[in-house]
N, C-alpha and C positions, 0 to 999 in steps of 0.2 A: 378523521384525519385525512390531509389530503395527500396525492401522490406527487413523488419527484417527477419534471419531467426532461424530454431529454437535453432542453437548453440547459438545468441547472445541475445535471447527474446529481453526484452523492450529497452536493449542498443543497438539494431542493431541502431537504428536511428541516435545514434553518429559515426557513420563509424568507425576511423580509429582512429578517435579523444580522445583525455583526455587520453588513457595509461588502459590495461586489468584490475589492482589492481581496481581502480575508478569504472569504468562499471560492474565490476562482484558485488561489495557492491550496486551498485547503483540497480540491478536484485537485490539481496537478498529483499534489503530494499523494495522496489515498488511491489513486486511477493507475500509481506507478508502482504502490507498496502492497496491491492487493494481486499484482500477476505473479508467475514463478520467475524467479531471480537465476542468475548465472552464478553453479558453488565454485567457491572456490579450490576446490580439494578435487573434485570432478572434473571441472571446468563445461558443465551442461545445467542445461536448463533443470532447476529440480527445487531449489532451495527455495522452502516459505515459511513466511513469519509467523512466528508462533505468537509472541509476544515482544514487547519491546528492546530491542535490540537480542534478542533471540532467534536465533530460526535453524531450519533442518530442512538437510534434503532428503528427497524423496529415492532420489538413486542410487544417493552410495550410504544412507543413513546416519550421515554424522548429525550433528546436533555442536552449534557452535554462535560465539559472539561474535557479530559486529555491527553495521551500522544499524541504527534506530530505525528510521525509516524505510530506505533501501540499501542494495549495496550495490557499491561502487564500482 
């Protein structure tokens, strides 16, 4: 298997596959939804996605809905 490298980060895994447009949104999206997010209820750096439109912070231990991806 080969490795990602760092022109293609988390899209290296799709080779050649899907087309640049798709892979470079696909890096945006993933590069932004994998850091810890700002809770809203805190208001600090704490909150990560658990699952899709799930997530929980780390500082004040809520656990709550909203955006899919990241939040806003």
């Amino acid at each position: 298997m080969t490795s990602k490298s760092k022109k293609t980060k988390a899209a290296g895994r799709f080779g050649a596959r899907y087309g640049k447009k798709v892979r470079v949104k696909l890096v945006k999206v993933e590069s932004k939804q994998r850091v810890k997010q700002k809770c809203p209820f805190c208001e600090k750096l704490g909150a990560k996605r658990l699952s899709k439109g799930i997530w929980k912070c780390s500082r004040c231990d809520k656990k709550f809905a909203a955006g899919t991806y990241y939040l806003d």
